[in-house]
C-alpha positions as CSV (number, residue, x, y, z in Angstrom):
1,X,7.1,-28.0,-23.1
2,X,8.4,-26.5,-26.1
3,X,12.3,-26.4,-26.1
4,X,14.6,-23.9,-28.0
5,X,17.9,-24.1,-29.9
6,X,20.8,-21.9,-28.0
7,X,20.9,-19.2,-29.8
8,X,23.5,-16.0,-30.8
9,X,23.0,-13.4,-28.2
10,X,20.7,-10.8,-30.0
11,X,24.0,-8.2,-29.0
12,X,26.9,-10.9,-30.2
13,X,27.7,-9.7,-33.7
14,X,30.8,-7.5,-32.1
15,X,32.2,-10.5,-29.9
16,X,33.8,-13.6,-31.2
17,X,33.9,-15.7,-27.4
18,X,31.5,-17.6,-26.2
19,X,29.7,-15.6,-23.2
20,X,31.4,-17.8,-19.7
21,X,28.4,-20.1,-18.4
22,X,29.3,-18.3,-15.0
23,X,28.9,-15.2,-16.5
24,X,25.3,-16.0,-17.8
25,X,24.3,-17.2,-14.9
26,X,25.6,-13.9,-12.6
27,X,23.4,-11.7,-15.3
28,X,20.5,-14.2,-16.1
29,X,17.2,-11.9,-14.5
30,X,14.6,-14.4,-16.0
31,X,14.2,-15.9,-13.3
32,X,12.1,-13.0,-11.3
33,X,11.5,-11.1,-14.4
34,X,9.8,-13.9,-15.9
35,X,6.6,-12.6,-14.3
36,X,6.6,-9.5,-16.4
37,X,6.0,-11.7,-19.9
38,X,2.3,-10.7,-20.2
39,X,3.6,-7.2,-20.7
40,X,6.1,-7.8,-22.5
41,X,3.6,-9.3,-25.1
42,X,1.3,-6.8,-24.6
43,X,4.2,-3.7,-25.2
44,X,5.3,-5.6,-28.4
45,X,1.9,-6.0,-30.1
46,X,1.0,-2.8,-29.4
47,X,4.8,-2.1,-31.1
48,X,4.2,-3.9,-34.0
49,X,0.6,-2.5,-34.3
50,X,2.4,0.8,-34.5
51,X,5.7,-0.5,-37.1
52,X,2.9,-1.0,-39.2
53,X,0.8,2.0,-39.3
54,X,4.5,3.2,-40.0
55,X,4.9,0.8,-43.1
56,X,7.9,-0.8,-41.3
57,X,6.1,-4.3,-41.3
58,X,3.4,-5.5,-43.8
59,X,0.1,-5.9,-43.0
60,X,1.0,-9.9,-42.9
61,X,3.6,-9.3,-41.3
62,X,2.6,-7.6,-38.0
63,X,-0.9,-10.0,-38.0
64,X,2.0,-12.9,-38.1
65,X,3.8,-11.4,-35.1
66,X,0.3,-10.6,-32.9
67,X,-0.5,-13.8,-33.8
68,X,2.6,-15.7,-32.6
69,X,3.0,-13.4,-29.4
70,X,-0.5,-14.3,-28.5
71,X,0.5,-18.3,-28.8
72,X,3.8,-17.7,-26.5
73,X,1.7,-16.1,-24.3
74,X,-0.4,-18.6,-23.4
75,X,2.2,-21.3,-23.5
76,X,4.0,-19.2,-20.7
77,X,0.4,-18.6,-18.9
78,X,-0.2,-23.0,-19.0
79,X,3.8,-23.5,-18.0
80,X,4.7,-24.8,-21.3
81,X,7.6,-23.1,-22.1
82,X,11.0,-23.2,-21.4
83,X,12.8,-20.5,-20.1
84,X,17.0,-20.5,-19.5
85,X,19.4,-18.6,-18.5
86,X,21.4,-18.4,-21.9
87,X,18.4,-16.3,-23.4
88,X,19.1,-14.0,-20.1
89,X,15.7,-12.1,-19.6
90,X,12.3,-12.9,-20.4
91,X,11.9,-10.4,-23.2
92,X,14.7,-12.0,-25.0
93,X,13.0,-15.4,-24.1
94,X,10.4,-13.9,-26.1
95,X,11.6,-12.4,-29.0
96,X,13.6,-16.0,-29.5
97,X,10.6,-17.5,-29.5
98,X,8.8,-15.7,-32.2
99,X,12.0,-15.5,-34.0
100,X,12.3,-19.2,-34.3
101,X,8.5,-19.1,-35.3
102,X,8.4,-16.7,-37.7
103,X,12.3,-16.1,-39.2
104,X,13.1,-12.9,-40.3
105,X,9.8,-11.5,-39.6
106,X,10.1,-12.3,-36.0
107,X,13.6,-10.6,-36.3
108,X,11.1,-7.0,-37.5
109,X,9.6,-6.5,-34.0
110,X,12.7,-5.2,-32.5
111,X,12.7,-2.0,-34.9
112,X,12.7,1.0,-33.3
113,X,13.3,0.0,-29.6
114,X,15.9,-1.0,-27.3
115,X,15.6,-3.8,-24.4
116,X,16.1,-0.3,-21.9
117,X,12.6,1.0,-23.0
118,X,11.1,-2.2,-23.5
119,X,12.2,-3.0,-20.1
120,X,11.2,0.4,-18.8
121,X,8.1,0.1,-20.4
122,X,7.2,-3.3,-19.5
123,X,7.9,-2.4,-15.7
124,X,5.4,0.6,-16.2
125,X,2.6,-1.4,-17.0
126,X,3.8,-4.2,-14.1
127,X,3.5,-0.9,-11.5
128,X,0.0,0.3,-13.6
129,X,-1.8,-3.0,-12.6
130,X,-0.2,-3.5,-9.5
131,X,-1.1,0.3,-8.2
132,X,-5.4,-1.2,-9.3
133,X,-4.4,-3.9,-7.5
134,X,-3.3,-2.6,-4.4
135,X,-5.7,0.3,-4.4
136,X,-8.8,-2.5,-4.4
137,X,-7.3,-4.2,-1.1
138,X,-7.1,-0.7,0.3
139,X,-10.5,0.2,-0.4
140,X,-11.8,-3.1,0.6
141,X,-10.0,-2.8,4.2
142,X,-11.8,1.2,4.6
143,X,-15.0,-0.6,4.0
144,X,-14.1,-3.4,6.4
145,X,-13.4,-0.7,9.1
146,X,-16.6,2.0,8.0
147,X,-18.5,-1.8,8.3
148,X,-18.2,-2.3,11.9
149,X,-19.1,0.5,12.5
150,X,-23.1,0.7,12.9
151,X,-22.4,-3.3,15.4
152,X,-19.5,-1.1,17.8
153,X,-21.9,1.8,17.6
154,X,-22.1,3.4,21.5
155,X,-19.1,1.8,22.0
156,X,-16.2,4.0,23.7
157,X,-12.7,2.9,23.7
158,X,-10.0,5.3,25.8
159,X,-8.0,7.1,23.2
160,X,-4.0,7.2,23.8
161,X,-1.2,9.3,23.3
162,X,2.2,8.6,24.6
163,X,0.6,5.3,25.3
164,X,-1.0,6.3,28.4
165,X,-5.0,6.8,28.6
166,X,-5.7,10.4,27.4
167,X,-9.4,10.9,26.5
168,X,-12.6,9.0,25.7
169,X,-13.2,8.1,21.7
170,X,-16.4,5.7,20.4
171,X,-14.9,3.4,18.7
172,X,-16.3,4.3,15.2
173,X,-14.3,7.2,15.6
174,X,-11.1,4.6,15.9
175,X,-12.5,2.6,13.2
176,X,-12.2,6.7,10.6
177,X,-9.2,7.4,11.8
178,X,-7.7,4.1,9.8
179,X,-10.2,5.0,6.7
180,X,-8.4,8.7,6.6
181,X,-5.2,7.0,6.9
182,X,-5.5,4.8,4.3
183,X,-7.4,7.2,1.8
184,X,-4.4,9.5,1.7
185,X,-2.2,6.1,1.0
186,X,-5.0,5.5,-1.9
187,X,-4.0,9.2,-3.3
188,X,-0.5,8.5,-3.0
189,X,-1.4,5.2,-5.4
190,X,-3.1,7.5,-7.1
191,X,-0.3,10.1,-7.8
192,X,1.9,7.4,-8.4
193,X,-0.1,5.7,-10.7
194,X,-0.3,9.1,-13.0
195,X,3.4,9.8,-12.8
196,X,4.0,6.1,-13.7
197,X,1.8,6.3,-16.7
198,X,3.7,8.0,-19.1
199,X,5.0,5.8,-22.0
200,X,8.8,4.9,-22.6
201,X,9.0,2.8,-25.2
202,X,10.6,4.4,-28.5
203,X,13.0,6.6,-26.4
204,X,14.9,3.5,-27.6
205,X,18.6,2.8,-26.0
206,X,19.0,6.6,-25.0
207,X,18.7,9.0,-27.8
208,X,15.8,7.8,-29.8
209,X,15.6,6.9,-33.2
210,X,15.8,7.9,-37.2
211,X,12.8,5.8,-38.2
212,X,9.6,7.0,-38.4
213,X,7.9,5.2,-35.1
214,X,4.7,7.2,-33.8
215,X,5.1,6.9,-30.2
216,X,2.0,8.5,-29.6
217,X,0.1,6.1,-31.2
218,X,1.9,3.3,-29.2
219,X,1.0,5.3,-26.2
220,X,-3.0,5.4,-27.1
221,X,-2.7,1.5,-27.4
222,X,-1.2,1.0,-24.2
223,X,-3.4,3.1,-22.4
224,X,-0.3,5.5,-21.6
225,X,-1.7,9.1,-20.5
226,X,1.5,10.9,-21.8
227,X,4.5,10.0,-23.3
228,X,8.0,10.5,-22.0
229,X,9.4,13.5,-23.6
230,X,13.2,13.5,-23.0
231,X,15.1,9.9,-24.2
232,X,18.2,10.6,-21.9
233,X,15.7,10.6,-19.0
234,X,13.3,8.1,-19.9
235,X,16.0,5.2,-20.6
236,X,17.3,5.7,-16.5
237,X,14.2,6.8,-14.9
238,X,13.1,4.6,-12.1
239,X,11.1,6.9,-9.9
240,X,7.9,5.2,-10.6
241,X,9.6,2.7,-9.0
242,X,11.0,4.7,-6.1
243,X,7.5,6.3,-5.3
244,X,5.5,2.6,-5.3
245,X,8.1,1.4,-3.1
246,X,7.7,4.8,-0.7
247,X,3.5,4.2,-1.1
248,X,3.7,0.7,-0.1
249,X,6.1,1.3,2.4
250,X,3.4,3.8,4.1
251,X,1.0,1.6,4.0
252,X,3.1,-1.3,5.4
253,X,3.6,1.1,8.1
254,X,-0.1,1.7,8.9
255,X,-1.2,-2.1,8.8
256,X,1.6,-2.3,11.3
257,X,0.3,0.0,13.7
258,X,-3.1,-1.5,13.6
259,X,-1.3,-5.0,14.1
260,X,0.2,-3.4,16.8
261,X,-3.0,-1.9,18.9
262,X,-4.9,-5.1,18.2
263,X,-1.7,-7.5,19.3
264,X,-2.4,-5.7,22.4
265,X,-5.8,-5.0,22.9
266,X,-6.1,-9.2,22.6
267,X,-4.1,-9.8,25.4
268,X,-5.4,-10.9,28.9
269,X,-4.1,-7.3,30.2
270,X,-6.3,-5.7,27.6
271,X,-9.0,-8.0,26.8
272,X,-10.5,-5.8,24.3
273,X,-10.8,-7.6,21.4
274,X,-11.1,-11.4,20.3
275,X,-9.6,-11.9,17.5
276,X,-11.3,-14.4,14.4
277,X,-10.0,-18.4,15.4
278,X,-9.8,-18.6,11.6
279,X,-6.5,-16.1,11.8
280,X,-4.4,-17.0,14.5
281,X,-2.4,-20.0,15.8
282,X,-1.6,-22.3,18.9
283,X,1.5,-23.5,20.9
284,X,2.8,-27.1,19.9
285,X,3.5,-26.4,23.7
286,X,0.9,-24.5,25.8
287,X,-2.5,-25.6,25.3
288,X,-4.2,-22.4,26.2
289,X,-2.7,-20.0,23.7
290,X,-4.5,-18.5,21.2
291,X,-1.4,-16.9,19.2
292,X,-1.8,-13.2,17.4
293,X,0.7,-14.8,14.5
294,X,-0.8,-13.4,11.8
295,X,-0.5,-9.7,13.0
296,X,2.4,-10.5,14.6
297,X,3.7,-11.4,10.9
298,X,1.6,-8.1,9.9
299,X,4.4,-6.3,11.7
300,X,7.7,-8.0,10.9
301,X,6.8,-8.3,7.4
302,X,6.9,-4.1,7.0
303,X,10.7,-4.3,7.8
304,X,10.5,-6.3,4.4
305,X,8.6,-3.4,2.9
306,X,10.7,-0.6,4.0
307,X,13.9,-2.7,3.2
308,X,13.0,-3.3,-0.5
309,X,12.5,0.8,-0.7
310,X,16.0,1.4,0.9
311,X,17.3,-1.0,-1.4
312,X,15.7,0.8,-4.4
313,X,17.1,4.0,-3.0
314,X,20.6,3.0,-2.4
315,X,20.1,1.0,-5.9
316,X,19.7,4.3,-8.2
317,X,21.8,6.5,-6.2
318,X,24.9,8.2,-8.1
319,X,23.7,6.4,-11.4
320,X,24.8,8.2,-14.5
321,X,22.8,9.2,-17.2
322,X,21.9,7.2,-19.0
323,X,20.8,3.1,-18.7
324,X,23.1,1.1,-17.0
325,X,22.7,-2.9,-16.0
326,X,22.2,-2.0,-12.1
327,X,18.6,-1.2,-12.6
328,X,18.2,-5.2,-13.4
329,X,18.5,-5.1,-9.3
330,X,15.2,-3.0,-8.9
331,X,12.6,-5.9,-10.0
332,X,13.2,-7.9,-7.1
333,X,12.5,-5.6,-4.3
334,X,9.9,-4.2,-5.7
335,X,8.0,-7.3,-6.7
336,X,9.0,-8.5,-3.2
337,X,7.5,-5.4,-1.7
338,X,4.2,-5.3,-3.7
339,X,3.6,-9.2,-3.0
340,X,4.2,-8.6,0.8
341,X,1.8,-5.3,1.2
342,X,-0.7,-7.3,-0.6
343,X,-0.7,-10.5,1.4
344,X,-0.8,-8.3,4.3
345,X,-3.8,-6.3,2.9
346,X,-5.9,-9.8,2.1
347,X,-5.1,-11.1,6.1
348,X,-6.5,-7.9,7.2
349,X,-9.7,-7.7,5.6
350,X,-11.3,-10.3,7.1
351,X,-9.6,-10.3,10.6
352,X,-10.4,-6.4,10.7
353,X,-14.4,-7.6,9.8
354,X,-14.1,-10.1,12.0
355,X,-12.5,-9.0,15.6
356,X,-15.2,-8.7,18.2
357,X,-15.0,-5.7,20.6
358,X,-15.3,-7.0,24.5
359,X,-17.5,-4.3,25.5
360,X,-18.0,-5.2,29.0
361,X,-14.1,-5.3,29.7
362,X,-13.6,-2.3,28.0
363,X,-16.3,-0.5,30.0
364,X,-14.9,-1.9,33.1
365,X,-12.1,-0.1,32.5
366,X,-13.6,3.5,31.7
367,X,-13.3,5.0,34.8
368,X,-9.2,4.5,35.3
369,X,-7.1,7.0,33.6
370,X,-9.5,9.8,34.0
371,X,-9.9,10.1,30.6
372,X,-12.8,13.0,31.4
373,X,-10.3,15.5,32.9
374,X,-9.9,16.9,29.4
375,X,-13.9,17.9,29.2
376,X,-13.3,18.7,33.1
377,X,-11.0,21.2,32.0
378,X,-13.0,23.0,29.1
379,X,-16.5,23.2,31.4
380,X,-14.2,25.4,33.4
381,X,-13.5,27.3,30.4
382,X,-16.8,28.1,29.3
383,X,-17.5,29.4,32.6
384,X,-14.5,32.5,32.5
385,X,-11.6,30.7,33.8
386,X,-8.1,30.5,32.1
387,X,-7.4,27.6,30.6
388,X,-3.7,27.4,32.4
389,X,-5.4,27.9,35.6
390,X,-8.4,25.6,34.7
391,X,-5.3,23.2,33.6
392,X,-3.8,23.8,36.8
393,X,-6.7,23.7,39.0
394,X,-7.9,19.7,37.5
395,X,-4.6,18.4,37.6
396,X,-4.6,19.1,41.4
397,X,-8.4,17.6,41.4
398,X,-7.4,14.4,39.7
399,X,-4.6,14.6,42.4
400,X,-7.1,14.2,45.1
401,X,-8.7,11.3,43.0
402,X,-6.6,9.4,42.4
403,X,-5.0,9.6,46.2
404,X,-9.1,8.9,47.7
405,X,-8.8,6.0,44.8
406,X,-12.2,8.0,42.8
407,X,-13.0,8.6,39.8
408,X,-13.8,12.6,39.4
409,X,-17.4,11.7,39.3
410,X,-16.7,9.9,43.3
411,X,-15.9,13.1,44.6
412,X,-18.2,15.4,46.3
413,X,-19.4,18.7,45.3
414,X,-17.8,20.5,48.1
415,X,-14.2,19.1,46.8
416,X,-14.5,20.8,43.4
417,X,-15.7,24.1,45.4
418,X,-12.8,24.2,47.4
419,X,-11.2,24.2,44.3
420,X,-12.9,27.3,42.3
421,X,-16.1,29.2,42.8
422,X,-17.3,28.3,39.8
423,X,-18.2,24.7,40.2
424,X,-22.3,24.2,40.8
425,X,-24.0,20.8,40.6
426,X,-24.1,21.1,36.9
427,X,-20.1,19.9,36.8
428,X,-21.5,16.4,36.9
429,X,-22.6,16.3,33.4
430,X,-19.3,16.1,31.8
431,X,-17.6,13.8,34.2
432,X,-17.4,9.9,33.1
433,X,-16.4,9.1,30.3
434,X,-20.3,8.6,28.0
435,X,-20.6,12.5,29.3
436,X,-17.3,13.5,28.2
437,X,-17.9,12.0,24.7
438,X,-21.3,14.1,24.4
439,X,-19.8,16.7,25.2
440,X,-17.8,17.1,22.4
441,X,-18.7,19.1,19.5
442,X,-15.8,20.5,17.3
443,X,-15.9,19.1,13.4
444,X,-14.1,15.8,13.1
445,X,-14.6,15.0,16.9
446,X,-15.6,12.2,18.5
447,X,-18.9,13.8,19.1
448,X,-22.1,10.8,18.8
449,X,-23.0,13.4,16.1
450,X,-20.3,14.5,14.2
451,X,-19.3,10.3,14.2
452,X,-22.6,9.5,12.6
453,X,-21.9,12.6,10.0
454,X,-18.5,10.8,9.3
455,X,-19.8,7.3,8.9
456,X,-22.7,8.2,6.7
457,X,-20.1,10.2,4.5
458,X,-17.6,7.4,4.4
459,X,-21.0,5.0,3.5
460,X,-21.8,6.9,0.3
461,X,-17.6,7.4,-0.8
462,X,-17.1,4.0,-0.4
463,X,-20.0,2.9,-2.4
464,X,-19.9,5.9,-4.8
465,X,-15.8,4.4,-5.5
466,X,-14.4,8.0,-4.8
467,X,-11.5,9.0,-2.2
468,X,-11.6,12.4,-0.3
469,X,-10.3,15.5,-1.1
């Protein structure tokens, strides 16, 4: 492991005291930030690249400094180098390194720039490849959902609201509804993504610079779409940061209400699902149990998520213009939020490709609920009558079933009769709840064909790599 001198502070030349060991050690952010050094490298070739299209490095001189970045690089990447809390920060850590590699030519790279944009800049291209990152897991867990979809097909689940049994839904329909949530959290990554990747570097501490940097052209190496037009702003900004914290926090809260459903559709009560072996746990008590853990963990880890964005929040609010040392404090929650969303994202994957619908248990338990009073409803609709009294005159007719202990389909002609003119025979093709589900036919419905529609659409998006509009 290669091991440094202690050095100067690169900001000492004012102070004339030794920096308190106490002190150093309440500032010191290398040891989370430490993860951002492959940016850091990347940022300061693409720096010294630029200083010397600018002729404010030699030729020599900037291949020297690629050249040495690259080698710190990979003794970082193979855990062969030191890092300390004297050298505060890894892009100090850095810069020490090539200094004491390369002497005054190491001491060039720092021209035109400030550790607030090289910070802000570094963190920029942290969120860039974390927002690809995340956005594959989400698009792998759509195609886990659109993939169960042809072995559940036929299957009917009852649809909820309030958490009581409203109306019939196939279950592919169930499966979409997750895919459309997590497509707009996709966009989202994608808006953030664009609003992230706008270059900050040469903005320098807060007003820019007198030498003659090309930021654009720093920008074109980096892969930067724009470049940040207002130093002031660009040296405090953090609502990249803000905005992946809010995304991940959304979709934190979606994988927690699909933990949630399928915590409870395993249980005994339920017995909908069986969840994969491979991702749950036992009792070091109870024999028996077959523990949801995993979602369970699914679920308490989002308070994790939506903590690190109210942290953020709370973090940047009443911050003056322009940099100021708080914004050290945003790295951690917001590495701590993207690790968490994406350990939650690789657990669900395979559990949500490899749950196992209990079809017979869940058609046992079709017929309570009355989940074809809806459709009930509507066929008296299309025949002339008002929906309030149609409303009115079911809800008196799931009365009588539910006190004879019937499903609307168990009661006899003559009852719906008494109960309007306008019931025939006919009435008994929307009642249950494989009728009620044909019977539907509005777009985006849970109608057999409008389901098929969806799934074939969602087929060809996924494999095409596009979202919706």
């Amino acid at each position: 492991m290669r091991q440094y001198p202690v050095a100067r502070k690169a900001w000492g030349g004012v102070f004339d005291a030794r920096t308190d060991e106490r002190v150093e050690r309440f500032t010191q952010s290398v040891s989370f930030d430490r993860r951002l050094y492959a940016q850091d490298i990347q940022g300061s070739i693409a720096h010294a690249q630029m200083l010397a299209r600018a002729d404010l490095l030699t030729v020599d001189e900037c291949q020297q400094i690629v050249q040495a970045l690259g080698q710190i690089g990979r003794e970082i990447e193979q855990g062969q180098f030191e890092f300390r809390v004297e050298l505060e920060d890894v892009h100090m850590h850095v810069e020490r390194a090539l200094i004491d590699r390369l002497g005054d030519t190491g001491r060039k790279l720092h021209t035109g720039r400030s550790r607030n944009d090289q910070v802000s800049t570094d963190l920029r291209l942290w969120v860039r490849e974390s927002i690809d990152a995340v956005d594959g897991l989400v698009a792998a867990l759509q195609a886990a959902f659109v993939g169960r979809c042809d072995g559940d097909q036929g299957c009917i689940l009852p649809g909820y609201t309030h958490t009581q049994r409203a109306q019939p839904v196939l279950a592919a329909h169930y499966w979409l509804a997750y895919c459309e949530k997590l497509d707009r959290d996709r966009h989202r990554l994608a808006d953030c993504r664009r609003r992230a990747n706008v270059l900050t570097l040469g903005t320098a501490a807060l007003a820019g610079t007198s030498l003659p940097i090309d930021r654009h052209d720093v920008a074109k190496r980096l892969g930067f779409e724009g470049v940040a037009a207002n130093s002031l702003d660009a040296s405090s900004d953090r609502d990249f940061v803000l905005e992946f914290a809010f995304v991940l926090a959304v979709i934190a809260e979606h994988l927690s209400t699909w933990a949630e459903e399928w915590i409870l559709w395993s249980t005994s009560e339920f017995g909908f699902l069986r969840l994969p072996q491979a991702f749950c746990t036992g009792s070091s008590i109870m024999p028996q149990k077959i523990n949801p853990d995993v979602l369970e963990l699914v679920r308490g880890k989002t308070a994790r998520v939506v903590g690190n964005l109210t942290r953020l929040l709370v973090l940047v609010k009443g911050l003056p213009l322009a940099y100021n040392r708080d914004l050290q404090e945003d790295k951690e929650p917001i590495f701590d939020a993207f690790d968490t969303v994406a350990g939650c994202l690789e657990v669900a994957i395979p559990m949500v490709a490899g749950a196992t619908l209990n079809r017979e248990a869940i058609a046992a338990s079709l017929d309570r609920g009355y989940l074809d009073a809806t459709t009930l409803m509507e066929w008296l609709i299309r025949k002339g009558v008002p929906q309030r009294t149609a409303h009115e005159i079911v809800g008196g007719l799931v009365r009588t079933a539910i006190d004879g202990g019937v499903p609307l389909a168990g009661l006899p002609l003559e009852v719906f009769q008494e109960a309007h003119a306008a019931f025939d025979q006919s009435v008994y093709d929307v009642l249950g709840a494989e009728r009620a589900v044909a019977a539907f036919t509005s777009y985006g419905s849970t109608a057999p064909a409008e389901v098929e529609r969806q799934v074939a659409a969602w087929k060809e998006r996924l494999s095409s790599g596009t979202k919706s509009t």
